[in-house]
C-alpha positions as CSV (number, residue, x, y, z in Angstrom):
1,X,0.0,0.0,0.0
2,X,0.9,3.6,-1.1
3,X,2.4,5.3,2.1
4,X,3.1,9.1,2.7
5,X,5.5,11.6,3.8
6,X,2.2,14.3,4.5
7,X,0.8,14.2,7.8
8,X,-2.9,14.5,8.8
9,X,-2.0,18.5,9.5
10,X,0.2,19.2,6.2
11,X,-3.2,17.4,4.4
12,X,-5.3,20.0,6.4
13,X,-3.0,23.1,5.5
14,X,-2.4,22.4,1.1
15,X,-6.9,21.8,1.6
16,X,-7.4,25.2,3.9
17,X,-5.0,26.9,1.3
18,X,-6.4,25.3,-1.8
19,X,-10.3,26.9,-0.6
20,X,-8.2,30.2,-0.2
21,X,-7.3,30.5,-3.6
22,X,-10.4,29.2,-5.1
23,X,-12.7,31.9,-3.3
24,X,-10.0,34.6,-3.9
25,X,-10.2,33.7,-7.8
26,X,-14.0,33.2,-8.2
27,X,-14.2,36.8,-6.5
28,X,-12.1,38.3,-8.9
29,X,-13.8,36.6,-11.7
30,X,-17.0,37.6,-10.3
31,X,-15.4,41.4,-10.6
32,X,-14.0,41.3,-13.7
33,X,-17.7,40.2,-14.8
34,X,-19.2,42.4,-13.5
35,X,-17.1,45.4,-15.0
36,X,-16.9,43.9,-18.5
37,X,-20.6,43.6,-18.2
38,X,-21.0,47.2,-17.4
39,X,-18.8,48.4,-20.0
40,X,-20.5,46.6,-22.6
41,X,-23.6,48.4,-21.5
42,X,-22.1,51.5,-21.6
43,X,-21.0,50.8,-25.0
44,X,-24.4,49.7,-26.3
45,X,-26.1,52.8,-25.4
46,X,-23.9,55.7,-25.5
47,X,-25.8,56.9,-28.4
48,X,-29.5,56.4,-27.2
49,X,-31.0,59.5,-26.4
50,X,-31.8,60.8,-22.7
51,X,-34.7,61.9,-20.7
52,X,-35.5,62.7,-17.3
53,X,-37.6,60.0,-15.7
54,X,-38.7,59.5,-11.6
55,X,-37.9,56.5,-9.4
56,X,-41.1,54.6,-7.9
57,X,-39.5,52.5,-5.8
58,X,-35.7,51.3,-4.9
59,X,-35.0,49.2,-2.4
60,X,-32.1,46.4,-1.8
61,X,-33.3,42.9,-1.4
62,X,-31.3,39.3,-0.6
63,X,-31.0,36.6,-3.4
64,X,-30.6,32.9,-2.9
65,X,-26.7,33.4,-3.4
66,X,-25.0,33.2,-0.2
67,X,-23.4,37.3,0.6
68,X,-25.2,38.2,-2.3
69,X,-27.7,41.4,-2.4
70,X,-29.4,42.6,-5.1
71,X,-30.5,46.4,-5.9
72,X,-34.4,46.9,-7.2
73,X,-34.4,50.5,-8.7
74,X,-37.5,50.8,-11.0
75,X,-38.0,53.9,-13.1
76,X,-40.4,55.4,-15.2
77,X,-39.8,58.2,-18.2
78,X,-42.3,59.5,-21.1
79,X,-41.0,59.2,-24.8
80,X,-43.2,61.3,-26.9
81,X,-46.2,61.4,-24.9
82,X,-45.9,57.9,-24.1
83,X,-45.0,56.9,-21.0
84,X,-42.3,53.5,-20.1
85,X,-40.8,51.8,-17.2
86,X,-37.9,49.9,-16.4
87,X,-35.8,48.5,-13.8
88,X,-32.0,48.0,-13.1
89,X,-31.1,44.7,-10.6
90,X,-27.4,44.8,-10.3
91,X,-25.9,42.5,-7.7
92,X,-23.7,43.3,-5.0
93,X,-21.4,40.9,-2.4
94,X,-21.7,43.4,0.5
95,X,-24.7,45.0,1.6
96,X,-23.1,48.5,2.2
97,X,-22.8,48.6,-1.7
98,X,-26.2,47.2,-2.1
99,X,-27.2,50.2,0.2
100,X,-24.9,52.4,-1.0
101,X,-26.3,52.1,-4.6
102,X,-29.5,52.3,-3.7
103,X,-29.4,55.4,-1.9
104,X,-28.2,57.4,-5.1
105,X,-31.4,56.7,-7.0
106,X,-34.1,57.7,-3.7
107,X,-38.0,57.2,-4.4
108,X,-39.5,60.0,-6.2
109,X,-36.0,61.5,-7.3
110,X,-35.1,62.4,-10.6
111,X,-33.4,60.2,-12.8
112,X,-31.3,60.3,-16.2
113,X,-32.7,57.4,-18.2
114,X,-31.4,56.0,-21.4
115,X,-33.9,54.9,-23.7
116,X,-33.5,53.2,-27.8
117,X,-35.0,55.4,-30.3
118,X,-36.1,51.9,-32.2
119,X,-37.5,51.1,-29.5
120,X,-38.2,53.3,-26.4
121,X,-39.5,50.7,-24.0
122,X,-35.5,49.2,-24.1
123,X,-34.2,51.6,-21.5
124,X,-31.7,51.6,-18.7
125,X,-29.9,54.1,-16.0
126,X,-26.1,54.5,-16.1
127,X,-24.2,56.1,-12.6
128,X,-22.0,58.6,-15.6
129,X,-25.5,59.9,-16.1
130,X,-26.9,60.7,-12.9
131,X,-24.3,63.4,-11.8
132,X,-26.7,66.3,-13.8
133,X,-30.2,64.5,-14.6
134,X,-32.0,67.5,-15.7
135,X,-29.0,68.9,-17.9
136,X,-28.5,65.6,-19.6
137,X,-32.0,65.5,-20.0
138,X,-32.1,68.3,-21.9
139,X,-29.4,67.2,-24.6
């Protein structure tokens, strides 16, 4: 039978250090992601037009991801006398940035929404927008 040079502890130590690097590359997958997911957004629609819509509701909820929160911010905006809705979910590992996001778009606020001129009801909210909603608006 095979015999080893490891004992029980050195066993323990390469398993507690194999987790280690495991969890410390799925979260920098999980960022990279995220931020290549974002960009593409922000490449897709940096030519639709903007409006000012109003938040109805944004509130931060749990998902079935362990240390995973979700942001709900729903929005609505008028295209030509028509009016839209739409809603951004992005996910967050800690709730202060759950929280933290959330709190930048507060019910009944202003908001610079993004909407396709093929079709309006395609819209979305971008953070690059929000610094000036009702001068962006106006563009």
């Amino acid at each position: 039978m095979f015999e080893s040079s490891w004992s029980w502890g050195s066993y323990l130590f390469a398993f507690l250090f194999a987790l280690i690097v495991w969890a410390f590359v799925r979260r920098i997958t999980w960022r990279a992601r995220v931020a290549i997911g974002a960009m593409a957004l922000k490449d897709r629609t940096s030519d639709w037009p903007i409006v000012e819509g109003r938040i109805y509701a944004s509130d931060v909820l749990t998902t079935r991801e362990v240390n995973e929160y979700s942001a709900s911010v729903s929005y609505s905006y008028s295209v030509e006398g028509e009016y839209w809705s739409g809603e951004l979910n992005p996910r967050f590992r800690m709730l202060s940035a759950a929280v933290a996001y959330v709190s930048r778009y507060p019910k009944d606020g202003p908001v610079a929404v993004r909407y396709n001129p093929r079709s309006p009801g395609e819209s979305t909210i971008l953070d690059l927008d929000q610094k000036s909603p009702a001068s962006s608006a106006s563009q």
